[in-house]
DOBALO-584731 format. One record per residue (C-alpha): residue in three letters; x, y, z. Coordinates in steps of 0.2 Angstrom, whole numbers, padded with zeros to 4 digits, always signed. Last residue first. Example, Ala and Ser with C-alpha at 12.3 -4.5 7.8 and 13.67 -1.06 7.14 Angstrom:
Ser+0068-0005+0036
Ala+0062-0022+0039
This chain:
Unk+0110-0103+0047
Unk+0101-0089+0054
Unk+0104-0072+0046
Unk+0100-0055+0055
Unk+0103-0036+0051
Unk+0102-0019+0059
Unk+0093-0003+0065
Unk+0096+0003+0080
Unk+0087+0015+0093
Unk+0091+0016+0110
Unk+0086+0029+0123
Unk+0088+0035+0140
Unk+0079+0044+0150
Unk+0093+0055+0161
Unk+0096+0057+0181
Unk+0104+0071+0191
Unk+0117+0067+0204
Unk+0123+0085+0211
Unk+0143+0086+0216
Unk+0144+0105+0215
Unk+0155+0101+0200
Unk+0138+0089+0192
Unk+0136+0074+0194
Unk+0129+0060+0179
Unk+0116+0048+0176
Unk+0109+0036+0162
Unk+0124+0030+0155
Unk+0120+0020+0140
Unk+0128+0003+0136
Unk+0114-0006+0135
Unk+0098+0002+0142
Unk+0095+0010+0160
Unk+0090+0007+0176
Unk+0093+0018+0190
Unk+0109+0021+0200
Unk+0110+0028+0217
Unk+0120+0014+0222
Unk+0132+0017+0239
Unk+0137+0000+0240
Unk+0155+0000+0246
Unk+0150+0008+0259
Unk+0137+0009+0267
Unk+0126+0025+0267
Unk+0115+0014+0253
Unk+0103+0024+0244
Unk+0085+0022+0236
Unk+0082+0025+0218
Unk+0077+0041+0216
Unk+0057+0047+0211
Unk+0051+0043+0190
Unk+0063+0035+0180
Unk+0058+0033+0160
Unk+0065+0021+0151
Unk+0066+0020+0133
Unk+0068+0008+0115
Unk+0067+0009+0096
Unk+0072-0007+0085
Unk+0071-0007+0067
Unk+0073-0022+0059
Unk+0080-0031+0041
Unk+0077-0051+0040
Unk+0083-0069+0036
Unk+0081-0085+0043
Unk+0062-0086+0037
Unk+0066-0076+0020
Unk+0065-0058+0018
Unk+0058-0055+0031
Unk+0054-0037+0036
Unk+0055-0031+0055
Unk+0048-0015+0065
Unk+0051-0012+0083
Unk+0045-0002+0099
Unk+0049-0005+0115
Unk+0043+0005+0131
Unk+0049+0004+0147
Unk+0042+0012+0164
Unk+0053+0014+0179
Unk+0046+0018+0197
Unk+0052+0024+0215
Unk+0041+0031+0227
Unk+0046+0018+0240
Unk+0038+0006+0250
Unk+0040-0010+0235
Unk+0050-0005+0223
Unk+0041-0003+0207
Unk+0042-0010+0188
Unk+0033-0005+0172
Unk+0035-0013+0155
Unk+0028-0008+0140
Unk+0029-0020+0123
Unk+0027-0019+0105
Unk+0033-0026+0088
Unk+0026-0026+0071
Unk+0030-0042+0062
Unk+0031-0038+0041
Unk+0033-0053+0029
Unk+0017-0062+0030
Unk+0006-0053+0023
Unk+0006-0042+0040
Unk+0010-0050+0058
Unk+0007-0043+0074
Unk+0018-0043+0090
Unk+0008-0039+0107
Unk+0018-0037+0124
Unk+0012-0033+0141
Unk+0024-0033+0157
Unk+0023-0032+0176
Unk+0037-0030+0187
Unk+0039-0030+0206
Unk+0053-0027+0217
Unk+0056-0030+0236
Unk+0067-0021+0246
Unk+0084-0026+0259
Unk+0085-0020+0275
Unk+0085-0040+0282
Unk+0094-0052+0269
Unk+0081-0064+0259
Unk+0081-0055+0243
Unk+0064-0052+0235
Unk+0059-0051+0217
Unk+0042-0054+0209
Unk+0038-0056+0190
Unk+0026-0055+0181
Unk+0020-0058+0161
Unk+0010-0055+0148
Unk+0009-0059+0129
Unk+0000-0057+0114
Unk+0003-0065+0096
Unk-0004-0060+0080
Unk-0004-0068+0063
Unk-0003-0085+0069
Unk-0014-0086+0083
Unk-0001-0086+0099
Unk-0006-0082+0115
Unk+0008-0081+0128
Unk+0006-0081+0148
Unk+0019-0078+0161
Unk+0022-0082+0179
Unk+0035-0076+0190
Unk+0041-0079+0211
Unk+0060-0073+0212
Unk+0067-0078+0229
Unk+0084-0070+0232
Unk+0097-0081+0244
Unk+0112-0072+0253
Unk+0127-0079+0252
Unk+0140-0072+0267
Unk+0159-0071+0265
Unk+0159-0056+0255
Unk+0149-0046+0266
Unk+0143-0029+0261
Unk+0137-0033+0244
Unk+0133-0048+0250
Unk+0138-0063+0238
Unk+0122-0073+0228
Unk+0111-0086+0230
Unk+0097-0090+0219
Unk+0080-0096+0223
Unk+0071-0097+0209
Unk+0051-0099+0205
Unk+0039-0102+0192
Unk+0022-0101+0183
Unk+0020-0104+0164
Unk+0007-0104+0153
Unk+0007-0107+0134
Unk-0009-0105+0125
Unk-0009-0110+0104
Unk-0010-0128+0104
Unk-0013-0131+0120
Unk+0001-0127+0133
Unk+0005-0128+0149
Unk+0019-0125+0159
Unk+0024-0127+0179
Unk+0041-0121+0184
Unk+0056-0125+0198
Unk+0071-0120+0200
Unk+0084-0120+0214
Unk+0102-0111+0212
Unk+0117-0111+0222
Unk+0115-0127+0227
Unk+0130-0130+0239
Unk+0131-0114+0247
Unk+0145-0103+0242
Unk+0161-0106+0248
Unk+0168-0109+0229
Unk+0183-0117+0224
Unk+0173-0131+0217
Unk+0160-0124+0210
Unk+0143-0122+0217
Unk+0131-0135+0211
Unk+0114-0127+0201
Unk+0097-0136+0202
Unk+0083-0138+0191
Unk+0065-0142+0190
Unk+0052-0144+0175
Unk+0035-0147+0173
Unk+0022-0152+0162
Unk+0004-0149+0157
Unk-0007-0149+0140
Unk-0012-0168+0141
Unk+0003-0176+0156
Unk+0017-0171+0147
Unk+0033-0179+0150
Unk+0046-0172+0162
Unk+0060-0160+0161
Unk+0074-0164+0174
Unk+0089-0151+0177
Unk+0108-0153+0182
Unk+0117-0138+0183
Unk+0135-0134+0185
Unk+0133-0116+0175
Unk+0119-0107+0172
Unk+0111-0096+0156
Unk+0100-0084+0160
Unk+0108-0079+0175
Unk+0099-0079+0189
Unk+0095-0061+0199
Unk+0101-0054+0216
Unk+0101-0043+0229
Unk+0109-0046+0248
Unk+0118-0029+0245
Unk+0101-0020+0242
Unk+0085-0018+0233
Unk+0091-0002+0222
Unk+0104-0012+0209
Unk+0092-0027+0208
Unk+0087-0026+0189
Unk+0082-0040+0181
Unk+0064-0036+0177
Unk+0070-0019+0171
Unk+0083-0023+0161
Unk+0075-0038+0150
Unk+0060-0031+0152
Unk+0065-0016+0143
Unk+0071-0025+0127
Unk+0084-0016+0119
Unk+0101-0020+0117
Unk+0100-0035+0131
Unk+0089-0047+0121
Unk+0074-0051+0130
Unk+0067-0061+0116
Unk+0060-0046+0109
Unk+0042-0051+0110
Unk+0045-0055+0128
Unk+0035-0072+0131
Unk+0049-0080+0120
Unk+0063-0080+0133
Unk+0056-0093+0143
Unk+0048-0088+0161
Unk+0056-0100+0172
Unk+0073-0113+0173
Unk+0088-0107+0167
Unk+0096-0113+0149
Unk+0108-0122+0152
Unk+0128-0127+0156
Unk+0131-0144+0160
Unk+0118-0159+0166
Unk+0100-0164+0158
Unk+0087-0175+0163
Unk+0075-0179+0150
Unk+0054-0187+0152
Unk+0053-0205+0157
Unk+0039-0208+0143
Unk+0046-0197+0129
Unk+0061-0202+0131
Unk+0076-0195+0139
Unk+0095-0193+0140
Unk+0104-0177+0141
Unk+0123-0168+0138
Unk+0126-0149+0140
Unk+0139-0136+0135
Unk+0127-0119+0130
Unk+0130-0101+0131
Unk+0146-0095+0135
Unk+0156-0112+0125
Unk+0174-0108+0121
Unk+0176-0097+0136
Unk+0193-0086+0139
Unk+0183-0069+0137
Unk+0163-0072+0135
Unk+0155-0070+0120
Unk+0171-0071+0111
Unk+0178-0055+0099
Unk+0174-0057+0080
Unk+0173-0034+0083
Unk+0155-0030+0078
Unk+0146-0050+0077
Unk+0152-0049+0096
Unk+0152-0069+0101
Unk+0139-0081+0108
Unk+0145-0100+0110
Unk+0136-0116+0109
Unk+0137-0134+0113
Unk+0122-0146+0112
Unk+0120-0162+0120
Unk+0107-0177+0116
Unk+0102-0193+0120
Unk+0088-0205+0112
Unk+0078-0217+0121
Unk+0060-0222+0112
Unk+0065-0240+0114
Unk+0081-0236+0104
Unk+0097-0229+0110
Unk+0092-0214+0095
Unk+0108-0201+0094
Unk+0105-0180+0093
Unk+0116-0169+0092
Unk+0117-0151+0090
Unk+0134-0140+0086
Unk+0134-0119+0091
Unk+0138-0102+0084
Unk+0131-0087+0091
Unk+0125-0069+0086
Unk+0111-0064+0099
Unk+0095-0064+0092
Unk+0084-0046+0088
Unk+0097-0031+0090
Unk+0112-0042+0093
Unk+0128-0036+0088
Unk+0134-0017+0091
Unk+0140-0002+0080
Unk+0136+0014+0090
Unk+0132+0032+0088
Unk+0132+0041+0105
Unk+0126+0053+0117
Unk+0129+0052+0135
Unk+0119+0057+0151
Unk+0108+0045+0140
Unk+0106+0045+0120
Unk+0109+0029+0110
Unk+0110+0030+0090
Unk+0112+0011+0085
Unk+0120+0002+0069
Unk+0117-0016+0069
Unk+0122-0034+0067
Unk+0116-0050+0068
Unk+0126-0067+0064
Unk+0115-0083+0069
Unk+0120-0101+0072
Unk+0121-0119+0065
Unk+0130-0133+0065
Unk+0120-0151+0066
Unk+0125-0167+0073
Unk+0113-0183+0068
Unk+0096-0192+0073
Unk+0081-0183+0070
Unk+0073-0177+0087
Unk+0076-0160+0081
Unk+0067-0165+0065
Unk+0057-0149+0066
Unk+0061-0135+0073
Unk+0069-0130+0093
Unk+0083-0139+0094
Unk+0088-0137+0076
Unk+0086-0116+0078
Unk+0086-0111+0060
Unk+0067-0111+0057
Unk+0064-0104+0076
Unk+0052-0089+0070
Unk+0043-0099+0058
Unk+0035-0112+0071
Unk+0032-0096+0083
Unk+0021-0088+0074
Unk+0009-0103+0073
Unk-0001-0107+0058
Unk+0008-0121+0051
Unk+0002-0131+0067
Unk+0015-0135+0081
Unk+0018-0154+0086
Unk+0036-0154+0076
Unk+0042-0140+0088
Unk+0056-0152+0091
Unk+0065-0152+0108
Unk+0074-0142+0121
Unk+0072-0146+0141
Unk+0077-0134+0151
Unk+0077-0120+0137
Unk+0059-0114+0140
Unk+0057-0113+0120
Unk+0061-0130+0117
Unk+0053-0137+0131
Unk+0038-0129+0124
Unk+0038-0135+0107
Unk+0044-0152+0107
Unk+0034-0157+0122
Unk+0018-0156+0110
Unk+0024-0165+0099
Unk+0030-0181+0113
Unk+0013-0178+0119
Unk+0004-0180+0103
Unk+0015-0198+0101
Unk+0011-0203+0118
Unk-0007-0200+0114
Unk-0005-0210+0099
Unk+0002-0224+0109
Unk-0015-0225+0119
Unk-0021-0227+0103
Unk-0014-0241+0096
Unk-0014-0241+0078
Unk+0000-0227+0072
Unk+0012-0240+0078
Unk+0026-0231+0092
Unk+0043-0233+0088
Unk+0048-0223+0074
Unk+0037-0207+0082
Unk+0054-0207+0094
Unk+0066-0207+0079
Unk+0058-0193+0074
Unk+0047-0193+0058
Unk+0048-0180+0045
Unk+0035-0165+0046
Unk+0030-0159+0032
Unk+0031-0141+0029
Unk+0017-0130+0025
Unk+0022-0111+0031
């Protein structure tokens, strides 16, 4: 890939002659990228070589290519659809959307205030590419509805519906998308910790956030989530905070939430989970490695403490093959209880927004999730994939617990 890369109304501003506002200019590139892909702030990945991975793998994305600076509005999106086989205590064939982006439909914006100001907002909506059906019922925008003003020396603040703070999507090689990547269940699951459990949503409501500009290869973010107006939840019901870098082809990232939730046992209580992660991702054009961790602990007394680690590699052959791979493995803390997850997957380009994959995913429990004698939160469930049931009782009223497994194989266009 060997595009030119048009100018920004930012890079409009700043002569090519002065130095010190060349470095402003590298920092504005580099800012592109990685607020793009950590969602806070999204830019243009205009700073990223034609050798990166990841600067062919968001072609379609406006926020996250490119010209995203560029002023305009922009409607794009992605259909992808599938055919699975999934086998639990249940066994089925399935037709599903998602199997390597989620299918979406969403407007961009970009206006230049001059001075290097520019705002933004982007509005987006995810929907079932199987049945036309909305993302989320009653909601004409699930996944984005957000405004921001920024520059490239203030850094951006944003306000709506966002992106969380933390470790971006892109260090799971399968984007964390729910069909099939392990680390998408596994680091999020809370089931077995305990009423007071819980885990941010990846994409929050009645958030404000701030990105700020790059100091060299460093930056950080921070982001807070208002309760709604009915609610009796505390009055930030989510704090966030991460730490990033990124050189050219290293990203790392370190971050933490702290996100209140209902007691399972209590409904008038909020109970706080702290979620401490980090994640690294190496990028080198034809191969890309990954690794990350996360730690999960909810602030209610009784409650258990989670911790999942995760390696991922993705390789990619003349161009038009990626081969895919990760393994997951997660523990409660004090109990013989343990779940690994393996994803496999295999995709062929046909062009940079359009591509055929296979997608082959498991778990494997090992020991019983722990039980609750209070009721209504007797869970004895343990994770599982997509829509697979992983457990099911027999007449004498015996629990017994199935892998599951997913394969699909499906379809994507970005546009």
């Amino acid at each position: 890939m060997s595009a030119s890369r048009p100018q920004s109304a930012i890079d409009k501003t700043e002569p090519r002659s002065n130095p010190k506002l060349k470095r402003v200019a590298l920092a504005v590139r580099r800012a592109g990228l990685i607020a793009a892909l950590c969602g806070v702030s999204h830019g243009a990945c205009a700073q990223m070589t034609s050798d990166l991975f990841f600067s062919d793998y968001f072609q379609g994305v406006p926020y996250a290519t490119t010209g995203a600076y560029t002023p305009g509005v922009r409607l794009y999106g992605a259909v992808d659809q599938s055919i699975g086989f999934t086998k639990g205590a249940q066994t089925a064939f399935v037709q599903q959307s998602g199997g390597e982006w989620t299918s979406k439909l969403g407007l961009y914006g970009v206006e230049d205030l001059g001075g290097g100001f520019r705002a933004r907002f982007a509005l987006e909506n995810g929907f079932d590419a199987a049945s036309g059906a909305l993302g989320t019922s009653g909601t004409m925008f699930n996944r984005e509805a957000w405004v921001a003003l920024g520059s490239a020396k203030t850094g951006e603040v944003k306000f709506g519906l966002q992106d969380a703070v933390g470790v971006p999507l892109f260090v799971d090689v399968f984007g964390e998308v729910l069909t099939v990547s392990t680390v998408a269940y596994l680091a999020g699951w809370t089931y077995d910790l305990g009423p007071g459990a819980s885990y941010q949503s990846l994409h929050i409501s009645n958030a404000a956030s701030y990105s700020s500009p790059w100091f060299g290869p460093f930056n950080a973010q921070v982001l807070v989530a208002m309760h709604s107006a009915d609610s009796t939840a505390p009055t930030l019901s989510n704090r966030s905070i991460a730490l990033n870098y990124f050189d050219g082809h290293l990203f790392g990232t370190v971050s933490y939430f702290g996100n209140y939730a209902v007691n399972g046992l209590n409904p008038s209580q909020y109970v706080r989970t702290d979620n401490i992660s980090g994640g690294l991702l190496y990028d080198a054009g034809h191969y890309v490695l990954s690794a990350g961790y996360s730690f999960l602990a909810p602030r209610l007394q009784g409650d258990r403490v989670s911790s999942t680690y995760t390696l991922g590699a993705l390789y990619r052959y003349q161009k038009r093959n990626d081969f895919r791979a990760e393994v997951v493995y997660r523990t409660v803390g004090g109990w013989v209880d343990h779940s690994y997850g393996v994803t496999l997957g295999y995709d062929y380009n046909l062009s940079k927004r359009t591509a055929l994959y296979v997608r082959g995913s498991v778990i494997h429990n090992i020991g019983s999730a722990p039980t609750y004698s209070h009721y209504p939160y007797p869970y004895t469930q343990q994770p599982t994939l997509d829509n697979v049931s992983n457990a099911y009782t027999t007449g004498s009223g015996t629990a017994f617990y199935k892998t599951p497994h997913v394969v699909l194989i499906g379809m994507y266009h970005k546009f």
